[in-house]
N, C-alpha and C positions, 0 to 999 in steps of 0.2 A: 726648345723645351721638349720636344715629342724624341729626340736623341737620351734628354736625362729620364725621360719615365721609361723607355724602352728599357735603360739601363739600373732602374728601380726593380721594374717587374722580371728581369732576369738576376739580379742577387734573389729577388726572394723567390725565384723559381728556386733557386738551387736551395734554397731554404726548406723548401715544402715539400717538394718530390723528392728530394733526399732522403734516407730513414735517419740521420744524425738530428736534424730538424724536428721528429717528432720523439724522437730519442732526446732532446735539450728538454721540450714543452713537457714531459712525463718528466724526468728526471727533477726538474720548477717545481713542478705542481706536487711533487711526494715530496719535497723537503719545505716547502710553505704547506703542504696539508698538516703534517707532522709540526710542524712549529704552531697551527692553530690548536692542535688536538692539544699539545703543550700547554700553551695558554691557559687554554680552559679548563685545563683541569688543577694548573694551579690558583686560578682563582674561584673553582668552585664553592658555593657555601661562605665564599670569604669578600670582606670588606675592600676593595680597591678603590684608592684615588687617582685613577690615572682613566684616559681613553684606554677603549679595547683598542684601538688603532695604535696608540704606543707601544702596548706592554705587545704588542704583535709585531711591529714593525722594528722591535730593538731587540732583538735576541740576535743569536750566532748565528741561527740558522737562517735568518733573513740576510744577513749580512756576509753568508757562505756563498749563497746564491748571487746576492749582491757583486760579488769578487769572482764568480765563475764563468757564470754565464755571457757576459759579455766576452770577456778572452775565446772562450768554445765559439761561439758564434761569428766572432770577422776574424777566427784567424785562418780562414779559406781566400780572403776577401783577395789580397793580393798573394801570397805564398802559394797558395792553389792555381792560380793562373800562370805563375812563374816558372813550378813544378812542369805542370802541362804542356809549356810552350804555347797557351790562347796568350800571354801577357801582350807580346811582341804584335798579335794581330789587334788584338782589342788597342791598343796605341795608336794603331797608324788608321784606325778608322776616321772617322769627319768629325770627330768629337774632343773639345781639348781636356787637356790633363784636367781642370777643375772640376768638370761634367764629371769626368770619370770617378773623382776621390769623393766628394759631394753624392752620388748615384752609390756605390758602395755604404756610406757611412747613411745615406737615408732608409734604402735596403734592410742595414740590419738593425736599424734602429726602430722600425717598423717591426720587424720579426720579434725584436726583445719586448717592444711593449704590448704586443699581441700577446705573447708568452702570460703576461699578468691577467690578459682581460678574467680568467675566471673566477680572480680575486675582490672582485666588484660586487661579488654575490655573496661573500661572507659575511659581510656587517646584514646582511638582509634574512639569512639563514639563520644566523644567531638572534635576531629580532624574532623570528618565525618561531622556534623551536625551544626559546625561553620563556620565561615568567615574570614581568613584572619587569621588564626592560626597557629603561629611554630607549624613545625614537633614536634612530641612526644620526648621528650628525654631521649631515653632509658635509658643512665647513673644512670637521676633520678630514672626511672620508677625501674631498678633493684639493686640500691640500696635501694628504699622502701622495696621492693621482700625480701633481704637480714634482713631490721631491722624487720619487723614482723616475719621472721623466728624468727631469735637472742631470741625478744620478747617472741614468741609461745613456745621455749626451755625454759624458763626459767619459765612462769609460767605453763607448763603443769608438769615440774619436781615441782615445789610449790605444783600445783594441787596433782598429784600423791603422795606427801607425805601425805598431810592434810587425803588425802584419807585413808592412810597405817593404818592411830592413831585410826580410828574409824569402828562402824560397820550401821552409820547412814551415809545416801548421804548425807541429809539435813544438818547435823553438818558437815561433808564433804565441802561440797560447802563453807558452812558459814567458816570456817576457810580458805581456799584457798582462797578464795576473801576478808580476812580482813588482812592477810600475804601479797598479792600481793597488796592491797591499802597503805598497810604502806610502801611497796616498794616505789611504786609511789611518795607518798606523802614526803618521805624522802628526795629525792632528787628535789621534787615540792619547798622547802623551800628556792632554792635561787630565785624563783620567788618573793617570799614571803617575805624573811628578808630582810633587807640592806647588801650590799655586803661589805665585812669586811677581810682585808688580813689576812692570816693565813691556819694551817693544815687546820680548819674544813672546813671552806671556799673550800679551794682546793678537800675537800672528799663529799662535796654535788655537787658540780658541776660534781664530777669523775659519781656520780650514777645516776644524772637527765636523768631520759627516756626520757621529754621532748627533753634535750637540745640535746639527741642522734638522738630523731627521725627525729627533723628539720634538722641535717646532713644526715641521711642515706638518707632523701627525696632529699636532695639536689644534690644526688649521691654521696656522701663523706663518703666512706666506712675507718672511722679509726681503728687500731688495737686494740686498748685500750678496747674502749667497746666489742670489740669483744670477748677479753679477759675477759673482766668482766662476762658478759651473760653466755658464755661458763663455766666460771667458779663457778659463783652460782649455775647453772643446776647441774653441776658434786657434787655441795655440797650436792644440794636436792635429788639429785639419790643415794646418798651413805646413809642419810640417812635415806631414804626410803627400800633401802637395810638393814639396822640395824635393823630398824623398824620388818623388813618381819620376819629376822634372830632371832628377841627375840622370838619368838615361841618357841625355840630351849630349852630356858631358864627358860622356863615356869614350 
């Protein structure tokens, strides 16, 4: 255990002491400011039936970030090591490949949802600063908490594979974020096609991040996708573990 937190608290050294790291957290937090200031001003004055946590959490620009951020962030994870030449030492220390891919992906999975914490103060701010506004509703508010977890697991285990294949950030990033856009877009198609009974029908609507997120804002935390998230991540950590493992093979 005290081999995997050693190797927790150095990805997120390289995280923090880095200027790229607080360069990510500014870069976050202006394009989720910018999508609140949005918000609010198109529903000033005007009637909305929706949570603030939806009409916030379903726009481009959440879902810009959603698609960025995690590529920028692990694709140092393994590509950086590789460049360097620490890959080959960090291998042969007393710690097995699973330590290693596992410490990585916990790393920057911590970094990314650190990134959010100062989005916990908006529904608070908007309460403060308005007139005549339901209380906050928590339900929503931590089931958002909940789907950008889900989310952050799924494409930082993405991230971290794209990462494993190469010894370039740049191609790094660039593959994580065209693997997680096809994610997206796969299940963006029932926006898109006409709705049509049948299996396929039922397995786009299963993978729509959209249509999960509008539930998890809503506070509607269902099993399903929970299942699903959970279970892609565990596909990309294995084979990012494969990945580490073909060394062996070499």
């Amino acid at each position: 255990m005290q081999p995997f937190l050693t190797l927790v608290r150095r990805e997120l050294g390289m995280c923090y002491v880095s200027l790229i790291g607080y360069v990510i957290v500014a870069a976050m937090q202006f394009l989720l400011g910018l999508s609140f200031i949005i918000v609010l001003q198109a529903l000033v004055n005007k009637p909305f039936d929706v949570p603030v946590t939806e009409a916030f959490f379903n726009n481009g620009l959440f879902w810009l970030v959603m698609l960025l951020a995690p590529p920028i962030i692990t694709m140092r994870s393994f590509a950086t090591e590789k460049s360097s030449g620490t890959y080959e030492t960090l291998m042969t220390t007393p710690v097995g490949d699973a330590q290693v891919v596992l410490a990585k992906f916990t790393g920057a999975l911590l970094f990314f949802m650190s990134a959010w914490l100062p989005l916990l103060a908006y529904p608070f701010l908007l309460k403060r600063f308005s007139v005549d506004l339901a209380q906050v509703d928590t339900g929503a508010l931590g089931g958002t908490c909940v789907g950008i977890f889900l989310f952050g697991t799924l494409y930082t285990a993405l991230g971290c594979f794209a990462s494993s294949l190469t010894r370039n950030q740049i191609i790094a990033a660039m593959n994580a974020f065209v693997l997680g856009l096809g994610l997206f877009l796969l299940g963006y198609l029932t926006h898109i096609l006409p709705p049509k009974p049948g299996w396929q029908s039922a397995i786009l609507q299963h993978v729509s991040m959209v249509d999960h997120m509008k539930d998890f804002t809503r506070g509607v935390v269902d099993t399903r996708p929970v299942v699903f998230y959970l279970s892609l991540t565990g596909l990309f950590l294995f084979l990012t573990l494969k990945v580490v493992e073909s060394r062996r093979w070499k």
